[in-house]
Residue, then its C-alpha position, 0 to 999 in steps of 0.5 A: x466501422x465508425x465505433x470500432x477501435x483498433x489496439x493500436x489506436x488504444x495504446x496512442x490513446x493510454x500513452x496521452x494520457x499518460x503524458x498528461x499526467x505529471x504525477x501526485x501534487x504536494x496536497x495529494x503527497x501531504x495526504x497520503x503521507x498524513x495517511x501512512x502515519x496514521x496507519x503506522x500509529x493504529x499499527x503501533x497500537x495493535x501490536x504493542x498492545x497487551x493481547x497481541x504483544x502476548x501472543x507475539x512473544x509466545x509464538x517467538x518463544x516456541x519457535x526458539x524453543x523448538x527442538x531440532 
C-alpha cells in the first residue's frame, strides 16, 4: 500500500498548496493588464470596422423594425 493515496490525504496535500500560493505579483498583474487592453484594442478594431460595423446596424435596424 506504499503507493496509494487516500482522498483525505489529497485534500491535506491541495489545501498546502494552496497556502502557498499568496496569489499574482505585480509583474504577472502588469502582464495580464498589458494583455486585457490589447484585446480590448484588436476588439475595438473588429467592431468599429466597416464590415462589421454595417453588419452590427442592419441586424439592430431589423430588430427594431420588426412587427409585433
Amino acid at each position: 500500500m506504499a503507493g496509494k493515496v487516500t482522498v483525505r490525504g489529497w485534500w491535506r496535500a491541495r489545501r498546502a498548496a494552496a497556502r502557498g500560493d499568496a496569489g499574482m505579483t505585480t509583474s504577472e498583474y502588469a502582464v495580464g493588464t498589458i494583455a486585457a487592453a490589447g484585446f480590448a484594442a484588436v476588439l475595438y478594431k473588429i467592431v468599429t470596422s466597416g464590415t462589421v460595423s454595417g453588419t452590427l446596424e442592419s441586424v439592430i435596424g431589423k430588430a427594431l423594425d420588426a412587427p409585433f
